[in-house]
C-alpha positions in Angstrom: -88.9 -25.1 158.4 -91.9 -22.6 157.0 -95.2 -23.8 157.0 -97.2 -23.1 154.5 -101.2 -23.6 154.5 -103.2 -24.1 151.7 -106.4 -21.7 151.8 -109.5 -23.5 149.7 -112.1 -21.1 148.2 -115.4 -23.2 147.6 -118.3 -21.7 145.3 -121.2 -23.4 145.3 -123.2 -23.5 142.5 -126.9 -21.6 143.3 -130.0 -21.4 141.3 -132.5 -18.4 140.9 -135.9 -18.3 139.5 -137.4 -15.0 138.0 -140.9 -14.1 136.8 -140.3 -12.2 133.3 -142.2 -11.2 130.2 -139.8 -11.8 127.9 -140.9 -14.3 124.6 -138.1 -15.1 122.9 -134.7 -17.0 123.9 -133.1 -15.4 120.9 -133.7 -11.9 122.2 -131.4 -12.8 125.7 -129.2 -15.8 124.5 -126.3 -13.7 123.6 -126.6 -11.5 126.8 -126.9 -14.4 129.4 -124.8 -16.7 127.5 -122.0 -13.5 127.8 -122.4 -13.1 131.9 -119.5 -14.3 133.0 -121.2 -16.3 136.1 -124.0 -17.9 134.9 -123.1 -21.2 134.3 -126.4 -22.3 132.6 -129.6 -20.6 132.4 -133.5 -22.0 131.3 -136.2 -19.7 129.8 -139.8 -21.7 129.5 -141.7 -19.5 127.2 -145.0 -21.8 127.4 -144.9 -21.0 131.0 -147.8 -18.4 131.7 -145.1 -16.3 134.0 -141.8 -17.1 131.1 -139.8 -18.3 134.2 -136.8 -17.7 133.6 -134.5 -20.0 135.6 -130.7 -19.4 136.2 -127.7 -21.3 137.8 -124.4 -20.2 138.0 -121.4 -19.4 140.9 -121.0 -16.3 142.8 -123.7 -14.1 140.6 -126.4 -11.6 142.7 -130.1 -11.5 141.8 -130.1 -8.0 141.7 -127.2 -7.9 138.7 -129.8 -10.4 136.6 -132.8 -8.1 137.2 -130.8 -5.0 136.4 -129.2 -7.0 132.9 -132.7 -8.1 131.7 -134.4 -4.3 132.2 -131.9 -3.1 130.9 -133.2 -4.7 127.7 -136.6 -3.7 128.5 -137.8 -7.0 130.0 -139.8 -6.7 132.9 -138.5 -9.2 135.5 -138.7 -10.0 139.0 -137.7 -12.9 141.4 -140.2 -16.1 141.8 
């Protein structure tokens, strides 16, 4: 008889908080709402450094940074 094993990928879901200057949701909520690994995301305008706060599976810091310049945001992690 053939064994077969089961192989079980687990992603755990992580959370990343980012310094940025941007000061309107409506100016990234079609671009992070469109990133395939961000599973929710948080930006607190009120905040003096407009954290912006993302959680998701498998995603880098380095693709969110690259994303929000891209739109002429400054950004960096907190």
């Amino acid at each position: 008889m053939k064994e077969i094993k089961w192989f079980t990928k687990v992603f755990l879901m992580k959370t990343a908080k980012f310094k940025t200057n941007i000061d309107s949701e409506a100016r990234v909520k079609s671009l992070l709402d469109s990133y395939p690994l961000i599973k929710e995301w948080k930006l607190d305008i009120n905040d003096p450094d407009k954290t912006l706060i993302v959680s998701g599976y498998s995603f880098s810091k380095e693709d969110i940074i690259k994303v929000i310049q891209e739109e002429g945001y400054m950004i960096q992690p907190k």
